[in-house]
C-alpha positions in Angstrom: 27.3 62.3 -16.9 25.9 59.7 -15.4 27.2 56.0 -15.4 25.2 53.6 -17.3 24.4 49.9 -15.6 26.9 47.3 -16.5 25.2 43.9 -18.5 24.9 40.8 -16.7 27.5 37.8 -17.3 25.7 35.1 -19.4 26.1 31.9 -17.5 26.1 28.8 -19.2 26.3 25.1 -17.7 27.8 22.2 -19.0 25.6 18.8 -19.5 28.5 17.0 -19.0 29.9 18.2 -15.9 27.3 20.3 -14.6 29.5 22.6 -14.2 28.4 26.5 -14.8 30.1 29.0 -16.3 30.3 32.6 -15.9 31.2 34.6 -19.0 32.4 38.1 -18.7 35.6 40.4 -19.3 38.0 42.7 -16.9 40.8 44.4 -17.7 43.0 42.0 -17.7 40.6 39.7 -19.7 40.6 42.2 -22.4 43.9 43.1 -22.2 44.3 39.0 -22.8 42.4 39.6 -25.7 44.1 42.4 -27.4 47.3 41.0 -26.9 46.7 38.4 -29.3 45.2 40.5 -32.3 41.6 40.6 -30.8 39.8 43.7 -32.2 36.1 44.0 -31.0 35.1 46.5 -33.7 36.6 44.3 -36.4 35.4 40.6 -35.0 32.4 40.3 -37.0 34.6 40.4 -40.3 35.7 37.0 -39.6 32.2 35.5 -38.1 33.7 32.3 -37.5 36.6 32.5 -35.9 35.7 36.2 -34.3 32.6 34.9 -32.7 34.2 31.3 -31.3 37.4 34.0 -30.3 35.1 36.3 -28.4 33.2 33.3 -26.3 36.8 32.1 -25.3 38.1 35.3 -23.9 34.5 35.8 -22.0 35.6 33.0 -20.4 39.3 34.5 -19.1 37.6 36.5 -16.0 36.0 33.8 -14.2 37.6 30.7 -16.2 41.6 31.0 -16.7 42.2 27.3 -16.9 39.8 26.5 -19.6 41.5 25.7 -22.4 40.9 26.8 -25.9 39.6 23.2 -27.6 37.0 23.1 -24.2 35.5 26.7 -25.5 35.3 25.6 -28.7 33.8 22.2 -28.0 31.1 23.9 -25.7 30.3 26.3 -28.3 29.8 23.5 -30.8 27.4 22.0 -28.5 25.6 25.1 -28.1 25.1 25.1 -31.8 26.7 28.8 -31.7 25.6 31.6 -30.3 22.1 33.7 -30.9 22.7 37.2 -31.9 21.4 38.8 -28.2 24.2 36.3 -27.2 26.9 38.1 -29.2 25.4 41.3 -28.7 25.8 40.7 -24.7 29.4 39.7 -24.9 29.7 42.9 -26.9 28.5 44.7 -24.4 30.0 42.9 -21.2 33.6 44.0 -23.5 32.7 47.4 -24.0 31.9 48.1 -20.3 35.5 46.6 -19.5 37.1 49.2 -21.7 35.1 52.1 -20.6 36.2 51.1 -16.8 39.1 52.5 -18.0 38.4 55.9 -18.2 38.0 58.0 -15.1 34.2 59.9 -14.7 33.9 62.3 -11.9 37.4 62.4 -10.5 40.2 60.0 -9.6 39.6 58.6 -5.6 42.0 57.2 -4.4 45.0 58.0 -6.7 48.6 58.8 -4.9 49.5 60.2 -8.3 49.7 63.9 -9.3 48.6 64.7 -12.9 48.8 68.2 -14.8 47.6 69.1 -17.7 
């Protein structure tokens, strides 16, 4: 099976500071997400907070130390996000998860697995 090509990060820069930001997820920013009650196939349920939820873990990869209110206040001045937005982050989450599972063959594992 071949391995599809992960989505760019959407970068976004602040007016204010000038500072950009790259929005993306790992494992360990989904992992973030999950732990508190963040389910990507059941975000949309809830547009407004799922939506404002998914653009502040995007920001967990590249951006630990942004807080929660800064999220929210950039996403106000953004007016929200566009659908292909959304879509995107749905995407850039998705390839996170399927990192997860092994194609091909484990490389480098020390570990020994039978089934």
């Amino acid at each position: 099976m071949a391995k599809t090509e992960r989505p760019n990060p959407i970068k976004i820069t602040d007016p204010d500071t000038q500072e950009v930001y790259t929005l993306d997820f790992d494992r360990e920013s989904v992992k973030f997400a999950e732990r508190r009650g963040f389910k990507i196939m059941e975000f949309q349920n809830t547009p407004d907070t799922g939506v404002s939820d998914l653009f502040f873990y995007a920001f967990r990869k590249n951006h630990k130390n942004v807080a929660r209110d800064k999220t929210d206040k950039l996403l106000d001045d953004m007016e929200g996000l566009l659908p292909e937005e959304v879509n995107r982050l749905q995407e850039l989450y998705s390839a996170s998860i399927s990192s997860l599972n092994v194609e091909g063959g484990r490389k480098n594992s020390r570990i020994k697995v039978e089934l």
